[in-house]
N, C-alpha and C positions, 0 to 999 in steps of 0.2 A: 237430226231427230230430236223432238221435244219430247223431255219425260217430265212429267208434274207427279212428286207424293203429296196427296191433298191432308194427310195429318202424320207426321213422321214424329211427332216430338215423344208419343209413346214409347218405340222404336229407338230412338235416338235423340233425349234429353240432354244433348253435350257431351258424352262419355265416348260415341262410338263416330265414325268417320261416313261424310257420304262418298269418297274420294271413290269406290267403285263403281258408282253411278252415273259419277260427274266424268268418267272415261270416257261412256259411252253414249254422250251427247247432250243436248242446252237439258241441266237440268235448274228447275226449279223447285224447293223445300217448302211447304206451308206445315205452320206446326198444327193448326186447327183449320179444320174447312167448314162452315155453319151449313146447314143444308142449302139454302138461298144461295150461295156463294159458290156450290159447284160446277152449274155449269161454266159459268163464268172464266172460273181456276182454271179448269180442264182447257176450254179453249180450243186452238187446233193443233193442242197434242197427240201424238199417235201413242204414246206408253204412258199411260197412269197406273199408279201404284195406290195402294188406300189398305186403311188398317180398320178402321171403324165408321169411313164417311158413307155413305149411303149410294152405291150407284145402281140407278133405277133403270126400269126401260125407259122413260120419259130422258134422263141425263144420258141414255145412249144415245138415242134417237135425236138429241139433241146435241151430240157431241161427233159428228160425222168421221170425224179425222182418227178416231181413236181405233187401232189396232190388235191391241193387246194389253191387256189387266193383269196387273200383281198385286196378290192380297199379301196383306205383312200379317200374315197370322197364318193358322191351320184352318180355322173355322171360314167358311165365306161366305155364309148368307146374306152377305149386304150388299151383294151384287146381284141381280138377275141374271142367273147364268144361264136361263133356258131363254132370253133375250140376245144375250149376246153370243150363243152360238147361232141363233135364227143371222147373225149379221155375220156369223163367220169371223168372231173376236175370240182366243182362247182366255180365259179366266186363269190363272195358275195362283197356288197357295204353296204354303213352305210348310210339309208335316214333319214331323219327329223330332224338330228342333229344339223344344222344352221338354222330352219325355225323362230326362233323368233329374232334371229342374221340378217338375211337378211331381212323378217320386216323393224326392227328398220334403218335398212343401207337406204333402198326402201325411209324412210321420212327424214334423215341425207341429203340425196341429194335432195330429191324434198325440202324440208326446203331453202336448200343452192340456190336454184334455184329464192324461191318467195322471199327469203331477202340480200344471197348475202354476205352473213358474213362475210365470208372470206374477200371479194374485201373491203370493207368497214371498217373494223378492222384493212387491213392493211394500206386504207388510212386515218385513226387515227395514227396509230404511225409514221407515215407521214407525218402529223404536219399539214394537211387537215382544223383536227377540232378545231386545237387551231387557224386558222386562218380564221376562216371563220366569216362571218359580222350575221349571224343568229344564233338560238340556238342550230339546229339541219338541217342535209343535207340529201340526198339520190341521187347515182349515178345511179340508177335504177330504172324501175317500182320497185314496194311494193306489194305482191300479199298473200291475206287472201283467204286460202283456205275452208271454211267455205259454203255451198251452191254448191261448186262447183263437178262437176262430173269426179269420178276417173273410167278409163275402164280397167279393169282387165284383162288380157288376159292368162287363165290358172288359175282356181280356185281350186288348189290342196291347201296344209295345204300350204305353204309360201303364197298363194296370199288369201287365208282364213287369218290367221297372219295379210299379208297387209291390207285387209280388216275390221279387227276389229280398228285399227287405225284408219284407214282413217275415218270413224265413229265416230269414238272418235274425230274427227277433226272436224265433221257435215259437212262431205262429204258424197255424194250421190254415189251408187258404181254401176256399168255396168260389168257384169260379162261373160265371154265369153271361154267356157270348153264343150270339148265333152262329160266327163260325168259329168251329172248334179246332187249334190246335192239339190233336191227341200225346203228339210228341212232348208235350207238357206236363201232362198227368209224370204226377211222383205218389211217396206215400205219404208228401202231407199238401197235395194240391192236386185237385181234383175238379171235374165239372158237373154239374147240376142244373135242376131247374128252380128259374128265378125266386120259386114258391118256398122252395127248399133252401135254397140261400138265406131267403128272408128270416125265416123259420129257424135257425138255426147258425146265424153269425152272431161274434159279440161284437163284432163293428163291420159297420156295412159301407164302402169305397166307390163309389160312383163315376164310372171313367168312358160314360158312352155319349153319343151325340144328343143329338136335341133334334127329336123329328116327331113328328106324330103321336107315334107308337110309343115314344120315352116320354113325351110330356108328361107332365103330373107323377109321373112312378111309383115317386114316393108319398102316399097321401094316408087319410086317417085307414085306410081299408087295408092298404100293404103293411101302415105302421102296427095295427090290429094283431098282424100275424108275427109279428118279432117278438125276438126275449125281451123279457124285462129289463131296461137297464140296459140294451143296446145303446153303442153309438155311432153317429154318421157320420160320415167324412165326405164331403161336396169339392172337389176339385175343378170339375166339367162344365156344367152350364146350370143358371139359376133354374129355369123352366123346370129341369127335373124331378122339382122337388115343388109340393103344395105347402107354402110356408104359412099358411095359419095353420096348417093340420099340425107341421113341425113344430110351432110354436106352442099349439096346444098338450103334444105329447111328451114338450120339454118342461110346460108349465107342472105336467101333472107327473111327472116321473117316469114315463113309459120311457122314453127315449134319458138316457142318463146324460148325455152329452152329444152336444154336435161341433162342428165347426165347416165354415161354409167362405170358402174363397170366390165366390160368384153366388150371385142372386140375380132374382128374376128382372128386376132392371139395375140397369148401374148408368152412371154414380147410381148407388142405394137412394133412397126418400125417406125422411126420416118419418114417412110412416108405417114404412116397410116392416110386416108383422113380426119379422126375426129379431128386431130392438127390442119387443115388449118379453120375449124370450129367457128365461131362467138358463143356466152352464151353455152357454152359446157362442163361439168365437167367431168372430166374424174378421175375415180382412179384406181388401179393397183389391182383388183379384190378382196377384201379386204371382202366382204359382209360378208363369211362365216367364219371367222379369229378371233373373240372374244376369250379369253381364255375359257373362259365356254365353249363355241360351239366348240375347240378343244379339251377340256375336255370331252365332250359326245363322239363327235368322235370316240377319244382315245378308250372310255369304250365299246363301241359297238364294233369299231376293235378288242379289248380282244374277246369279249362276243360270236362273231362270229365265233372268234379259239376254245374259250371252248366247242361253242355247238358242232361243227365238231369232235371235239375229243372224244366227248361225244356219239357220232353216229348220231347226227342231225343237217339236213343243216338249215340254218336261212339266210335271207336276198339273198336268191341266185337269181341270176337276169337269168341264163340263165339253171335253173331244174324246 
């Protein structure tokens, strides 16, 4: 059995093993696959795995041998899966693997937001504090999140995750998911509608997919109906969010802070309107990237190929 992963180096930059893979038959590793270069890779593999490379109908149809697809992520829109179940190939992804990973990332930036560590740290070794006439200084507001209302948008298990923080922080949570776990309602988390969320959080958490219906979400129109001095926290997908409106609402104050671990395309362009952006952290998608949370990954992508081989599909997003 031929398995080809067309970009693993994401995945597995040297730190983690392919040794469960290489069990179960000739594999092959490409750290990058260019789009031109896939059919090619593929070959007459019947197991390909892919993290970001693109498989189309066109690379189905043109890759006859191939059996069954493993996505190294949660998300898998870069496969045609209404194609490849027409051929009768299961598609599987690995979910829940980074949800206490993307958590923890979700308050890394709002943290960085209400204190600003970074900028401040660096103007201490900058000689800031050793000149300063007082004991202590602050370039920023100071913002104790304690009382204040976090709006959730998307209350699957990462914004559940977000949620048990934010609590833990004695933030009051606004929750807003088409399907509603009730068993969840406490007295300071509750569900709503998303108008009402908007209307009424001091920070707004973004934890739902990217489809139709969520694109743009966040635009000048929903930004309109938030507090003043809201801020946003983008964990999920760039789409969600209409980044000249956000940049506009960052430029003018409406929006006090944001911070954004995905944008609309990535790598980022350095013309991409969130640069031109006032209090804006941006990092280079990183949420899901702890070693641990690639280490589940990892085991689930094993666990995926064993079941299949075994006669049973697991995690298939499009049977």
């Amino acid at each position: 059995m031929k398995i080809v992963v067309l970009d693993g180096y994401t995945l597995n930059p040297g730190d983690l093993s392919w040794e469960g893979l290489e069990k179960l038959g000739d594999l092959t590793v490409y750290e990058r696959t260019p789009a031109e270069k896939t059919i090619e890779r593929i070959g007459d593999a019947s197991i390909v795995y892919t993290n970001k490379t693109v498989i189309s109908k066109e690379v189905l149809d043109a890759c006859p041998a191939i059996e069954w697809i493993g996505v190294l992520a949660t998300g898998y829109n870069v496969v045609d899966v209404e194609h490849a179940q027409v051929k009768g190939i299961p598609v599987c992804n690995v979910p829940t693997y980074g949800t206490t990973a993307v958590a923890q990332m979700v308050f890394a930036l709002l943290l960085e937001l209400c204190h600003h560590v970074g900028e401040h740290e660096q103007t201490v070794k900058a000689g800031d504090w050793s000149k300063s006439i007082d004991f202590c200084y602050w370039n920023t507001p100071l913002v104790e999140l304690s009382g204040k209302t976090m709006g959730i948008v998307g209350l699957g298990k990462i914004g559940q995750a977000t949620a048990k923080i934010a609590q833990a922080f004695g933030m009051n949570i606004l929750a807003y998911d088409e399907y509603k776990h009730t068993e969840l309602q406490s007295s300071n988390l509750r569900y709503t509608r998303l108008v009402d969320l908007l209307k009424k959080s001091d920070v707004i958490s973004l934890h739902c997919p990217l489809f139709s219906s969520t694109e743009g979400m966040i635009n000048a129109k929903t930004i309109a109906m938030m507090k003043d001095g809201v801020m946003i926290i983008n964990t999920s997908r760039g789409g969600l969010i209409v980044e000249e409106d956000l940049r506009d609402a960052l430029n003018s104050g409406k929006v006090a802070g944001a911070a954004c671990d995905v944008v609309s395309t990535e790598p980022i362009g350095m013309d991409n309107a969130l640069l031109g952006a006032k209090n804006i952290v941006i990092t280079p998608h990183i949420a899901w990237a702890p070693k641990e949370s690639r280490e589940r990954l990892m085991a689930v992508a094993v666990s995926n190929l064993v079941s299949h081989i075994g006669g049973e599909t697991v995690n298939a997003v499009n049977v």
